[in-house]
C-alpha positions in Angstrom: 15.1 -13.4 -7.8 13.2 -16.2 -5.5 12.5 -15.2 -2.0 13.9 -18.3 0.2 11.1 -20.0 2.0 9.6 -18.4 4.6 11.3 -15.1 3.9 8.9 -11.7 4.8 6.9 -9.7 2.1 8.6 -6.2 1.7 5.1 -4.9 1.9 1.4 -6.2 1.8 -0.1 -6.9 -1.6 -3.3 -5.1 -1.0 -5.3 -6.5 -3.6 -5.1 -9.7 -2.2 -5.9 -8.7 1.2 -8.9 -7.0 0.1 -9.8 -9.7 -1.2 -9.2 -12.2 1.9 -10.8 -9.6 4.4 -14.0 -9.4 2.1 -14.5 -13.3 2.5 -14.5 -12.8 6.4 -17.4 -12.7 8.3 -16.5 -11.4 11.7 -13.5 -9.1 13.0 -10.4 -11.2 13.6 -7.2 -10.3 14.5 -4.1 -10.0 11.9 -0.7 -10.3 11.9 1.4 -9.1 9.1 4.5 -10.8 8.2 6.1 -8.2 6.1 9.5 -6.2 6.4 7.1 -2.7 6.6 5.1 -4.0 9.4 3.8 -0.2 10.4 3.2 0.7 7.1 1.4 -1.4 5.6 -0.6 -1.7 8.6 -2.4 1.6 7.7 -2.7 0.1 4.3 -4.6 -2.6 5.7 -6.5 0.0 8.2 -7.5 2.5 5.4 -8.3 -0.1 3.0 -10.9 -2.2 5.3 -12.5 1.5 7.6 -15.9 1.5 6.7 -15.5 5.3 6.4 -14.5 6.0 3.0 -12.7 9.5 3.2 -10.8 10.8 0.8 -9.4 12.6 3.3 -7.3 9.8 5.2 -5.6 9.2 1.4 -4.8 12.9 1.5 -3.2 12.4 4.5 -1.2 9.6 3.1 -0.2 11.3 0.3 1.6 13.8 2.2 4.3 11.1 3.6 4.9 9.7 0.1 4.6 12.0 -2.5 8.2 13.1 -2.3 9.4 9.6 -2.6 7.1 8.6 -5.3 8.2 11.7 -7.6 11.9 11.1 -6.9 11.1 7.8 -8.8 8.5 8.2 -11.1 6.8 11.3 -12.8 3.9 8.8 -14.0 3.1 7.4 -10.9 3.4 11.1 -9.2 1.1 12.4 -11.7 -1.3 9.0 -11.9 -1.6 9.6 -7.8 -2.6 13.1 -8.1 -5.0 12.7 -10.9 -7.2 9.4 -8.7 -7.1 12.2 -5.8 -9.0 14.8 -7.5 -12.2 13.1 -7.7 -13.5 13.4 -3.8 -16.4 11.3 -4.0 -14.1 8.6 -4.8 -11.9 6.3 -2.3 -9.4 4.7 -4.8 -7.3 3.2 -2.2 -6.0 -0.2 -4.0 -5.4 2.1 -6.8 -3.4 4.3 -4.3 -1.4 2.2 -2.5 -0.5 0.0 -5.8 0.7 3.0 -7.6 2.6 4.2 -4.6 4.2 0.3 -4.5 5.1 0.8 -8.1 7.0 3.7 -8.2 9.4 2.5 -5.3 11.5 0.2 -6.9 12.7 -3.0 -5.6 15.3 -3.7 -3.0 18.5 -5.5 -4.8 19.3 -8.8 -2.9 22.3 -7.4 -1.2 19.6 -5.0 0.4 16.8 -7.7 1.4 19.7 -10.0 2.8 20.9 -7.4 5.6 
């Protein structure tokens, strides 16, 4: 289905906002224009800290994990498996396989 014109995001595609923020060169204010405004606001913030704690994904985890494994074993088991390593900070990896496993909103959902 097409999103009309103009319509919000249901959440921020973090990959391309990596990719945006990395282009700039000084701090700048954001606003998000998506239906999870909060949310993915701490994408945004976790994926941009220049502290790279596992830690803060951890804490993350907590809030979704439930959710994710109500939809999808794989993406439940992927999650926990990128978490183990704690010299890492896989949070695209994170946060897209957290996006994954939720499945999209019907239209009769998005339109009320």
């Amino acid at each position: 289905m097409e999103k009309r014109p103009g319509s919000h995001s249901r959440t921020i595609d973090l990959t391309e906002f990596t990719s945006f923020s990395n282009k700039l060169d000084d701090e700048i204010d954001i606003m998000l224009e998506v239906k999870d405004k909060n949310l993915s606001a701490i994408k945004c913030i976790n994926s941009i800290s220049s502290i790279k704690d596992i830690r803060k994904l951890e804490i993350e985890w907590s809030k979704y994990k439930y959710r994710v494994l109500e939809h999808s074993n794989y993406h439940y088991n992927k999650i926990r498996e990128i978490l183990k390593d704690k010299n890492n900070y896989p949070v695209i990896d994170f946060y897209n396989l957290i996006d994954e496993a939720e499945p999209s909103k019907t239209s009769d959902e998005t339109m009320s």
